[in-house]
N, C-alpha and C positions, 0 to 999 in steps of 0.2 A: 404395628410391629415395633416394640420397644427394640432399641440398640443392642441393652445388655438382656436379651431376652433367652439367646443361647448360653452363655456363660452358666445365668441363674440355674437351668435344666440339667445342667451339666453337673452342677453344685449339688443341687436335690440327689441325681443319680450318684455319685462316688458317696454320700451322707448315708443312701440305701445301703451302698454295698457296706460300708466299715459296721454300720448295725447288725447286718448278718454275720458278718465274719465275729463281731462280738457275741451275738448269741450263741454262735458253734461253738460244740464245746474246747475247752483250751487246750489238749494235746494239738488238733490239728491247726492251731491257732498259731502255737511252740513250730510245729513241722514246718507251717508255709515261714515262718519267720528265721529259720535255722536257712530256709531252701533261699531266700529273698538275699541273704547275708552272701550264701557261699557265691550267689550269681553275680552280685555283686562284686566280691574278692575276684570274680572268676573273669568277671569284665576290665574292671580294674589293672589288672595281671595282663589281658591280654590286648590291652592299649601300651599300658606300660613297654611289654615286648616289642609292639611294631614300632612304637615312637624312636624305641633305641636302636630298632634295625634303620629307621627311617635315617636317623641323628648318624649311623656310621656309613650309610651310601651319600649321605648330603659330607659327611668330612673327609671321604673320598672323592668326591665329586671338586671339593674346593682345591684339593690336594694337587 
């Protein structure tokens, strides 16, 4: 049993998926990559929110 013997499998499998997702055709290609973006903004946003609820209970706290 090689060391990096998981990593490489791992490598192979994600290499599978990106070739299927290229041979589908490119509408839904467009859709998962609009949906990928908004999830993003949408995580983004809603770290952002608690850090700055965090940031005003921590400047109460010091107060």
């Amino acid at each position: 049993m090689h060391k990096d013997a998981k990593p490489k499998s791992l490598g192979a499998r994600s290499d599978k998926i990106v070739v299927v997702t290229h041979t589908k055709n490119i509408e839904t290609l467009n859709k998962l990559k609009i949906l990928r973006r908004s999830i993003r903004r949408r995580i983004k946003k809603f770290v952002e929110h608690t850090c700055k609820k965090m940031l005003k209970v921590f400047a109460k706290d010091q107060n």
